[in-house]
FIKOL-697400 format. One record per residue (C-alpha): residue number from 1; x negated, y negated, z negated. Coordinates in nm, 3 decimals, m for minus. Layout:
// FIKOL-697400
    nr         X         Y         Z
   NUM         X         Y         Z
...
***
This chain:
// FIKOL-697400
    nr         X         Y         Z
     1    m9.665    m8.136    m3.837
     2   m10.041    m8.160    m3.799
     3   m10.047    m8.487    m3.956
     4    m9.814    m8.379    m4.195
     5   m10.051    m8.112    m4.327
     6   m10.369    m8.319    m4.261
     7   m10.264    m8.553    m4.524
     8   m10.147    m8.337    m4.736
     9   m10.543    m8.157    m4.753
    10   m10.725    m8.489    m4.769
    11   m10.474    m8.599    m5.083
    12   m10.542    m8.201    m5.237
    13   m10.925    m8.285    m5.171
    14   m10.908    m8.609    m5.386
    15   m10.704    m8.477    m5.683
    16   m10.956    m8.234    m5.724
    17   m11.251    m8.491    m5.637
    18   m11.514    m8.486    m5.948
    19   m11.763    m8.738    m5.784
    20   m11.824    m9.019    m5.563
    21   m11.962    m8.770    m5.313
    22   m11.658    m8.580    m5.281
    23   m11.483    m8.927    m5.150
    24   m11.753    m9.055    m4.944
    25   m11.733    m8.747    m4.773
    26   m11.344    m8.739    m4.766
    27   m11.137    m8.739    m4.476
    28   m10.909    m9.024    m4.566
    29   m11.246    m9.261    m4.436
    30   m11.252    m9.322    m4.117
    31   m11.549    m9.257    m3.896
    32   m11.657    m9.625    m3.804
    33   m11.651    m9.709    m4.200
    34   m11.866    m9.334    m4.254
    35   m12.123    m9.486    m3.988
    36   m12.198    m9.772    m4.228
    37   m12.272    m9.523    m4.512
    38   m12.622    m9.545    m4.401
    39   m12.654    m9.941    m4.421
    40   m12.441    m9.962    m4.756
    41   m12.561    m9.627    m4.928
    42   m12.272    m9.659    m5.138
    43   m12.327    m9.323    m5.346
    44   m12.695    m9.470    m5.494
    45   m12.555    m9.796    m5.518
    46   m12.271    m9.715    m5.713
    47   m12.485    m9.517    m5.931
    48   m12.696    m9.779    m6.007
    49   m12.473    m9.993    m6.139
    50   m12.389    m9.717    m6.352
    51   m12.018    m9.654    m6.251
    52   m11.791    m9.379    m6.424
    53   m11.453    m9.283    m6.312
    54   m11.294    m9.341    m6.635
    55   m11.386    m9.700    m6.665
    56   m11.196   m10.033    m6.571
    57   m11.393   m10.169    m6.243
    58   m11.238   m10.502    m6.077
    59   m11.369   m10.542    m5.752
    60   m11.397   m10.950    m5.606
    61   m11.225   m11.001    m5.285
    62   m11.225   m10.636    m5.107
    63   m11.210   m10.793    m4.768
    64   m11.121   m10.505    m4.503
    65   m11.136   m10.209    m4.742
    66   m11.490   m10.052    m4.751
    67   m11.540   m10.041    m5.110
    68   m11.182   m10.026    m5.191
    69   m11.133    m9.660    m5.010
    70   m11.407    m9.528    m5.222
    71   m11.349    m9.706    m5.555
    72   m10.987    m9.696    m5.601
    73   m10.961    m9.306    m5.550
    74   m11.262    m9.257    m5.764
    75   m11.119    m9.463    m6.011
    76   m10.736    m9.327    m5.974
    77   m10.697    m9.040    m6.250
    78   m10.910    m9.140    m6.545
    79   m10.994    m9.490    m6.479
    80   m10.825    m9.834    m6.331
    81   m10.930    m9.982    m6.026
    82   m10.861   m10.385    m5.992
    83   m10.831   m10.587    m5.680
    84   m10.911   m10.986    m5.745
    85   m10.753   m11.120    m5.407
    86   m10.645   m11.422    m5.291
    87   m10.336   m11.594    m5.350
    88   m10.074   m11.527    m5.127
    89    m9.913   m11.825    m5.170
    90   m10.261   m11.980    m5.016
    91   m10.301   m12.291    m4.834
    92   m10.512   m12.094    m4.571
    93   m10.360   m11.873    m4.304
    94   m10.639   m11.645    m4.365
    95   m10.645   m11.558    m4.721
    96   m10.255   m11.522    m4.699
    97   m10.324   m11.269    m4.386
    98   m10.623   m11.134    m4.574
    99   m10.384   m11.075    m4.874
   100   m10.073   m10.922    m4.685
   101   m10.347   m10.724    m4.504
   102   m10.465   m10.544    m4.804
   103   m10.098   m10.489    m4.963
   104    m9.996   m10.321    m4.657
   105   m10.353   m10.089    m4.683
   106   m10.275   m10.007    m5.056
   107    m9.939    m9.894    m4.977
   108   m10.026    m9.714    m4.658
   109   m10.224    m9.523    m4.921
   110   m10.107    m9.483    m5.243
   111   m10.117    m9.112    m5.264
   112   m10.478    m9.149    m5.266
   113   m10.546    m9.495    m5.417
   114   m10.288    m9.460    m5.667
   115   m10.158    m9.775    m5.833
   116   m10.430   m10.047    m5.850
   117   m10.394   m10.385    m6.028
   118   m10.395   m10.656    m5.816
   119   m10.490   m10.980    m5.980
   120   m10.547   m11.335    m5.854
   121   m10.941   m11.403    m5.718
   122   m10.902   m11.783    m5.899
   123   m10.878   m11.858    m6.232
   124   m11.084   m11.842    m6.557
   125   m11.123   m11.477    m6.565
   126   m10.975   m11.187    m6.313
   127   m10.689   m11.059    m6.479
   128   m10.687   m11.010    m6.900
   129   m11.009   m11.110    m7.054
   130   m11.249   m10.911    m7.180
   131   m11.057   m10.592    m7.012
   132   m11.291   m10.462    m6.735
   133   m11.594   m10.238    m6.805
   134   m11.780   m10.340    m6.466
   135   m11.715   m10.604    m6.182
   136   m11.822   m10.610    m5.873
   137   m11.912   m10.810    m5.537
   138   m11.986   m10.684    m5.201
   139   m12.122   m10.971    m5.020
   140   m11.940   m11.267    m5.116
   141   m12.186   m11.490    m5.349
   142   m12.302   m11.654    m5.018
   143   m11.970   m11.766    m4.965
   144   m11.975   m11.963    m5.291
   145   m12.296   m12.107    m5.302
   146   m12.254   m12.511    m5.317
   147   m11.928   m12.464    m5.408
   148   m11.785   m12.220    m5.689
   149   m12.096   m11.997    m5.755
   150   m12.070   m12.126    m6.163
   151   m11.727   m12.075    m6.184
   152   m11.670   m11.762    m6.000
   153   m12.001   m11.614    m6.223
   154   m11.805   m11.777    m6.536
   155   m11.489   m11.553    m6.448
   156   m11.681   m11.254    m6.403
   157   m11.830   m11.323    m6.770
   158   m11.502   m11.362    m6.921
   159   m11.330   m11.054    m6.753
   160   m11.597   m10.813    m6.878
   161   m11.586   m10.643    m7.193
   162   m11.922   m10.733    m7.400
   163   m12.178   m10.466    m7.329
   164   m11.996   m10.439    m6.929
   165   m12.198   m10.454    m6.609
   166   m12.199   m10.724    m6.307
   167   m12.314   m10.554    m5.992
   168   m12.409   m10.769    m5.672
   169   m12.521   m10.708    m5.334
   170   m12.565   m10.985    m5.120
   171   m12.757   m11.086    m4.781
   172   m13.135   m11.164    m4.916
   173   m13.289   m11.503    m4.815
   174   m13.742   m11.483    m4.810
   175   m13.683   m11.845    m4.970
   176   m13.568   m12.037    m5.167
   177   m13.298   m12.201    m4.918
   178   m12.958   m12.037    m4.847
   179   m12.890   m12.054    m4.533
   180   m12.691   m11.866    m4.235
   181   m12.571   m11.677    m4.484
   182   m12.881   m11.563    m4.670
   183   m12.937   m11.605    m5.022
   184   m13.215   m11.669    m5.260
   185   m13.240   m11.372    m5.445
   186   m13.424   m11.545    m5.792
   187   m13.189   m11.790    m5.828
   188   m12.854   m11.620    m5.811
   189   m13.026   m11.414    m6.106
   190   m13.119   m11.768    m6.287
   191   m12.761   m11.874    m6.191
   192   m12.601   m11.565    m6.393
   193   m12.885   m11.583    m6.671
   194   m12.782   m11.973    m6.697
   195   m12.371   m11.797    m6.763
   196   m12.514   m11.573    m6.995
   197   m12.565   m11.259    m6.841
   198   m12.858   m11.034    m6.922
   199   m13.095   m10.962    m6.561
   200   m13.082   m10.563    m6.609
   201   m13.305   m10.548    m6.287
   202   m13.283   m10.425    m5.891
   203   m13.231   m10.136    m5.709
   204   m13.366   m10.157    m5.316
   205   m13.162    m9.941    m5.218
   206   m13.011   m10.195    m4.971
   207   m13.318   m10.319    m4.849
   208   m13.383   m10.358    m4.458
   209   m13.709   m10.427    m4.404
   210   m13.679   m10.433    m4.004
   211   m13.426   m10.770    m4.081
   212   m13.643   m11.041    m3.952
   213   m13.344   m11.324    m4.063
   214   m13.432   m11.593    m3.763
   215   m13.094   m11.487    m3.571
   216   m12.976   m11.806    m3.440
   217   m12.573   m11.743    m3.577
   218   m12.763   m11.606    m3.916
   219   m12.632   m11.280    m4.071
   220   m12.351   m11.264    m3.863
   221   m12.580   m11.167    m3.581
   222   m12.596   m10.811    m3.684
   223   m12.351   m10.558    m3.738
   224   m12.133   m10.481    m3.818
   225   m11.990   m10.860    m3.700
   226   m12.200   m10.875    m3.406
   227   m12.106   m11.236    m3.354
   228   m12.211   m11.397    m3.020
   229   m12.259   m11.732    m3.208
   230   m12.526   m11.948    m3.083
   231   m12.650   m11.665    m2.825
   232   m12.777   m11.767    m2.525
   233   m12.499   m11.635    m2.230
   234   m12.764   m11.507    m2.036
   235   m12.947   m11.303    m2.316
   236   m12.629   m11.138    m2.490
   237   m12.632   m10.814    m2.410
   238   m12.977   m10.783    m2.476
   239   m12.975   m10.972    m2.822
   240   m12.681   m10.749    m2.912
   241   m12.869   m10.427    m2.847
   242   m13.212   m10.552    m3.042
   243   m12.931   m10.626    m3.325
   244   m12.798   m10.304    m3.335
   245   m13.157   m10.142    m3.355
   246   m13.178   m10.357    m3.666
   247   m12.824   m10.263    m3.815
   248   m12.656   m10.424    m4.099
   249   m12.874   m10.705    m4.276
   250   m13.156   m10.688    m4.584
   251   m12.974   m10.703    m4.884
   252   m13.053   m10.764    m5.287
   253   m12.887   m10.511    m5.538
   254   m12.874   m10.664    m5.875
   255   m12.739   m10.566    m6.227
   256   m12.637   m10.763    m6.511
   257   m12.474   m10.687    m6.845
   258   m12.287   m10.928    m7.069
   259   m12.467   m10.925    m7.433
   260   m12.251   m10.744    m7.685
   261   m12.111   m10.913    m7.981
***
Protein backbone atom coordinates (compact mmCIF):
# COMPACT_ATOMS: atom_id res chain seq x y z
CA UNK A 1 0.00 0.00 0.00
CA UNK A 2 2.89 2.33 0.72
CA UNK A 3 4.44 1.58 -2.48
CA UNK A 4 1.30 1.70 -4.05
CA UNK A 5 0.79 5.35 -3.11
CA UNK A 6 4.53 6.24 -3.36
CA UNK A 7 4.36 5.71 -6.99
CA UNK A 8 1.43 7.03 -7.52
CA UNK A 9 3.00 10.79 -5.97
CA UNK A 10 6.29 10.53 -7.83
CA UNK A 11 4.13 9.84 -11.33
CA UNK A 12 1.56 13.05 -10.02
CA UNK A 13 4.98 15.00 -9.44
CA UNK A 14 6.14 14.40 -13.11
CA UNK A 15 2.84 15.14 -14.94
CA UNK A 16 2.92 18.31 -13.42
CA UNK A 17 6.89 18.69 -13.84
CA UNK A 18 7.59 22.16 -15.84
CA UNK A 19 11.47 21.84 -15.71
CA UNK A 20 14.44 19.76 -15.59
CA UNK A 21 14.71 20.67 -11.92
CA UNK A 22 11.52 19.29 -10.98
CA UNK A 23 12.95 15.69 -12.32
CA UNK A 24 16.35 15.91 -11.07
CA UNK A 25 14.88 16.39 -7.90
CA UNK A 26 12.15 13.65 -8.38
CA UNK A 27 11.74 10.70 -6.43
CA UNK A 28 11.63 8.17 -9.20
CA UNK A 29 15.92 8.72 -9.10
CA UNK A 30 17.47 6.82 -6.97
CA UNK A 31 19.90 8.10 -4.40
CA UNK A 32 23.29 6.58 -5.74
CA UNK A 33 22.38 8.17 -9.35
CA UNK A 34 21.32 11.80 -7.19
CA UNK A 35 24.99 11.49 -5.64
CA UNK A 36 26.46 11.86 -9.13
CA UNK A 37 24.42 15.05 -9.73
CA UNK A 38 27.37 16.84 -8.47
CA UNK A 39 30.01 15.24 -10.98
CA UNK A 40 27.48 15.35 -14.04
CA UNK A 41 25.61 18.72 -13.19
CA UNK A 42 23.07 17.61 -15.45
CA UNK A 43 20.60 20.71 -14.97
CA UNK A 44 23.55 23.34 -16.45
CA UNK A 45 24.55 20.89 -18.83
CA UNK A 46 21.38 20.28 -20.29
CA UNK A 47 20.85 23.88 -20.48
CA UNK A 48 23.70 24.47 -22.33
CA UNK A 49 23.04 22.53 -25.00
CA UNK A 50 19.96 24.38 -25.12
CA UNK A 51 17.35 21.56 -24.51
CA UNK A 52 13.44 22.19 -24.55
CA UNK A 53 10.89 19.70 -23.61
CA UNK A 54 9.02 19.96 -26.72
CA UNK A 55 11.81 19.00 -28.98
CA UNK A 56 12.91 15.55 -30.54
CA UNK A 57 16.28 14.59 -28.51
CA UNK A 58 17.90 11.02 -29.46
CA UNK A 59 20.20 10.08 -26.95
CA UNK A 60 23.47 7.54 -28.24
CA UNK A 61 23.73 4.41 -26.30
CA UNK A 62 22.06 5.29 -22.70
CA UNK A 63 24.14 2.68 -21.02
CA UNK A 64 22.65 2.09 -17.33
CA UNK A 65 20.04 4.88 -17.39
CA UNK A 66 21.48 8.18 -15.98
CA UNK A 67 20.49 10.43 -18.65
CA UNK A 68 17.63 8.41 -19.73
CA UNK A 69 15.62 8.92 -16.17
CA UNK A 70 15.95 12.58 -16.63
CA UNK A 71 15.49 13.01 -20.40
CA UNK A 72 12.76 10.75 -21.23
CA UNK A 73 10.31 12.21 -18.52
CA UNK A 74 11.33 15.67 -19.44
CA UNK A 75 10.76 14.92 -22.84
CA UNK A 76 7.38 12.70 -22.31
CA UNK A 77 4.34 15.24 -22.78
CA UNK A 78 5.41 17.77 -25.38
CA UNK A 79 8.42 16.32 -26.85
CA UNK A 80 9.93 12.68 -28.03
CA UNK A 81 12.67 11.13 -26.37
CA UNK A 82 14.84 8.50 -28.65
CA UNK A 83 17.00 5.69 -27.47
CA UNK A 84 19.84 4.64 -30.27
CA UNK A 85 20.78 1.14 -28.68
CA UNK A 86 22.34 -1.70 -29.75
CA UNK A 87 21.07 -4.42 -31.72
CA UNK A 88 19.62 -7.08 -29.97
CA UNK A 89 20.23 -9.45 -32.35
CA UNK A 90 24.15 -8.54 -31.56
CA UNK A 91 27.03 -10.72 -31.95
CA UNK A 92 28.18 -9.62 -28.39
CA UNK A 93 26.67 -10.98 -25.19
CA UNK A 94 26.96 -7.59 -23.87
CA UNK A 95 25.20 -5.29 -26.13
CA UNK A 96 22.35 -7.98 -26.31
CA UNK A 97 22.34 -7.86 -22.24
CA UNK A 98 22.90 -4.13 -22.44
CA UNK A 99 19.82 -3.98 -24.79
CA UNK A 100 17.36 -6.40 -22.86
CA UNK A 101 18.65 -4.43 -19.84
CA UNK A 102 17.28 -1.17 -20.92
CA UNK A 103 13.83 -2.67 -22.38
CA UNK A 104 13.15 -4.14 -19.12
CA UNK A 105 14.07 -0.36 -17.39
CA UNK A 106 11.70 1.41 -19.92
CA UNK A 107 8.94 -0.82 -19.13
CA UNK A 108 9.54 -0.96 -15.42
CA UNK A 109 8.78 2.72 -16.02
CA UNK A 110 6.58 3.75 -18.48
CA UNK A 111 4.25 5.74 -16.38
CA UNK A 112 6.97 8.11 -16.08
CA UNK A 113 9.09 7.67 -19.25
CA UNK A 114 6.20 7.31 -21.39
CA UNK A 115 6.69 5.71 -24.78
CA UNK A 116 10.24 6.39 -26.15
CA UNK A 117 11.48 5.39 -29.64
CA UNK A 118 13.94 2.98 -29.61
CA UNK A 119 16.06 2.90 -32.71
CA UNK A 120 19.13 0.93 -33.78
CA UNK A 121 22.77 2.68 -32.53
CA UNK A 122 24.25 1.47 -36.31
CA UNK A 123 23.39 2.65 -39.40
CA UNK A 124 23.57 5.85 -41.54
CA UNK A 125 21.51 7.95 -39.34
CA UNK A 126 19.55 7.03 -35.84
CA UNK A 127 16.18 6.49 -36.80
CA UNK A 128 14.37 8.88 -39.79
CA UNK A 129 16.69 11.45 -41.11
CA UNK A 130 16.66 14.77 -40.54
CA UNK A 131 13.91 14.10 -37.59
CA UNK A 132 15.69 14.96 -34.28
CA UNK A 133 16.14 18.56 -33.02
CA UNK A 134 19.26 17.63 -30.70
CA UNK A 135 21.47 14.43 -30.17
CA UNK A 136 23.34 13.56 -27.63
CA UNK A 137 26.41 11.48 -26.07
CA UNK A 138 27.31 10.90 -22.57
CA UNK A 139 30.69 9.52 -22.69
CA UNK A 140 30.95 7.29 -25.50
CA UNK A 141 33.24 9.13 -28.30
CA UNK A 142 36.25 7.44 -26.53
CA UNK A 143 34.83 4.28 -27.29
CA UNK A 144 34.96 5.03 -31.03
CA UNK A 145 38.05 6.65 -31.50
CA UNK A 146 40.25 4.44 -34.11
CA UNK A 147 37.37 2.85 -35.03
CA UNK A 148 33.86 4.47 -35.98
CA UNK A 149 34.37 8.10 -34.68
CA UNK A 150 33.57 9.38 -38.68
CA UNK A 151 30.80 7.32 -39.05
CA UNK A 152 29.08 7.50 -35.81
CA UNK A 153 29.66 11.71 -36.16
CA UNK A 154 28.22 11.14 -39.89
CA UNK A 155 24.93 9.55 -38.33
CA UNK A 156 24.55 12.13 -35.88
CA UNK A 157 24.72 14.73 -38.94
CA UNK A 158 22.16 13.01 -40.85
CA UNK A 159 19.62 12.44 -37.94
CA UNK A 160 19.51 16.14 -37.05
CA UNK A 161 17.27 18.52 -38.51
CA UNK A 162 19.42 21.51 -40.17
CA UNK A 163 19.78 24.25 -37.61
CA UNK A 164 19.75 21.05 -34.59
CA UNK A 165 22.37 20.76 -31.88
CA UNK A 166 25.15 17.89 -31.15
CA UNK A 167 25.97 17.91 -27.48
CA UNK A 168 29.11 15.89 -26.14
CA UNK A 169 30.70 15.24 -22.95
CA UNK A 170 33.50 13.10 -22.88
CA UNK A 171 36.66 12.22 -20.55
CA UNK A 172 39.29 15.19 -21.51
CA UNK A 173 42.85 14.09 -22.53
CA UNK A 174 45.88 17.37 -21.70
CA UNK A 175 47.19 15.99 -25.22
CA UNK A 176 46.90 15.27 -28.09
CA UNK A 177 46.93 11.28 -27.54
CA UNK A 178 43.80 9.32 -26.51
CA UNK A 179 44.54 7.14 -24.26
CA UNK A 180 43.03 5.13 -21.10
CA UNK A 181 40.13 6.48 -22.08
CA UNK A 182 40.91 10.18 -22.39
CA UNK A 183 40.32 12.18 -25.30
CA UNK A 184 41.81 15.05 -27.14
CA UNK A 185 39.46 17.63 -26.75
CA UNK A 186 40.61 19.86 -30.23
CA UNK A 187 40.39 17.19 -32.35
CA UNK A 188 37.06 15.57 -31.70
CA UNK A 189 35.92 19.31 -32.49
CA UNK A 190 38.16 19.17 -35.91
CA UNK A 191 36.68 15.63 -36.34
CA UNK A 192 32.91 17.05 -36.29
CA UNK A 193 34.02 20.39 -38.15
CA UNK A 194 35.66 17.89 -40.86
CA UNK A 195 31.48 16.19 -40.94
CA UNK A 196 30.24 19.49 -41.19
CA UNK A 197 29.16 20.60 -38.01
CA UNK A 198 29.49 24.17 -36.83
CA UNK A 199 31.96 24.35 -33.22
CA UNK A 200 29.18 26.45 -31.20
CA UNK A 201 31.78 26.44 -28.26
CA UNK A 202 32.24 24.85 -24.46
CA UNK A 203 30.70 24.97 -21.36
CA UNK A 204 33.15 23.80 -18.21
CA UNK A 205 30.72 22.91 -16.44
CA UNK A 206 32.15 19.33 -16.27
CA UNK A 207 35.48 20.27 -15.60
CA UNK A 208 37.56 18.52 -12.68
CA UNK A 209 40.44 20.21 -12.19
CA UNK A 210 41.68 17.91 -9.13
CA UNK A 211 41.77 14.88 -12.16
CA UNK A 212 45.44 14.41 -12.46
CA UNK A 213 44.75 11.50 -15.49
CA UNK A 214 48.11 9.26 -14.64
CA UNK A 215 45.78 6.41 -13.00
CA UNK A 216 47.42 3.35 -14.09
CA UNK A 217 43.75 1.52 -15.38
CA UNK A 218 43.01 5.27 -16.92
CA UNK A 219 39.51 6.73 -16.36
CA UNK A 220 38.20 3.76 -15.06
CA UNK A 221 40.16 4.40 -11.92
CA UNK A 222 37.68 6.78 -10.55
CA UNK A 223 34.19 6.58 -9.82
CA UNK A 224 31.92 5.83 -10.30
CA UNK A 225 33.73 2.35 -11.89
CA UNK A 226 36.32 2.26 -9.36
CA UNK A 227 38.12 -0.44 -11.27
CA UNK A 228 41.03 -2.20 -9.48
CA UNK A 229 42.81 -2.54 -12.90
CA UNK A 230 46.46 -2.36 -12.83
CA UNK A 231 46.45 -1.43 -8.91
CA UNK A 232 49.03 -2.56 -6.98
CA UNK A 233 47.30 -5.40 -4.30
CA UNK A 234 49.02 -3.90 -1.61
CA UNK A 235 48.02 -0.17 -2.29
CA UNK A 236 44.17 -0.72 -3.14
CA UNK A 237 42.43 0.48 -0.55
CA UNK A 238 44.40 3.40 -0.35
CA UNK A 239 44.35 4.24 -4.21
CA UNK A 240 40.59 3.72 -4.01
CA UNK A 241 40.10 6.28 -1.27
CA UNK A 242 42.58 9.10 -3.04
CA UNK A 243 40.10 8.21 -6.12
CA UNK A 244 37.12 8.90 -4.45
CA UNK A 245 38.52 12.32 -3.09
CA UNK A 246 38.92 13.02 -6.79
CA UNK A 247 35.35 11.74 -7.92
CA UNK A 248 34.20 11.23 -11.37
CA UNK A 249 36.85 12.31 -14.12
CA UNK A 250 37.62 15.96 -16.01
CA UNK A 251 35.39 16.14 -18.72
CA UNK A 252 34.90 18.48 -22.12
CA UNK A 253 31.27 19.83 -22.81
CA UNK A 254 30.96 20.72 -26.38
CA UNK A 255 28.17 22.05 -28.75
CA UNK A 256 27.70 21.83 -32.31
CA UNK A 257 24.92 22.77 -34.72
CA UNK A 258 24.35 21.42 -38.21
CA UNK A 259 24.29 24.58 -40.76
CA UNK A 260 20.77 25.23 -41.97
CA UNK A 261 19.83 24.94 -45.52
Amino acid sequence: MRKSFLLLFVISTLVNAQTLDDIINSEHRSAQNKARDQYRNPVETLNFFGIKNNMTVVELNPGGGWYQEILAPFLKDKGKYVSATYDPDSESEYRRNSYQAEMKRLKANKKIYGKPLVVSLSGEAYGKEESADMVLSFRNYHNWIGNSEFEKLRAMYNTLKPGGILGITDHRSDSTIDEKGYTCEPCMIKDAEVVGFIYLGASQINANPKDTKDHPGGVWNLPPTLSKNQLSNKNINEAQKRYKSIGESDRYTLKFMKPNK
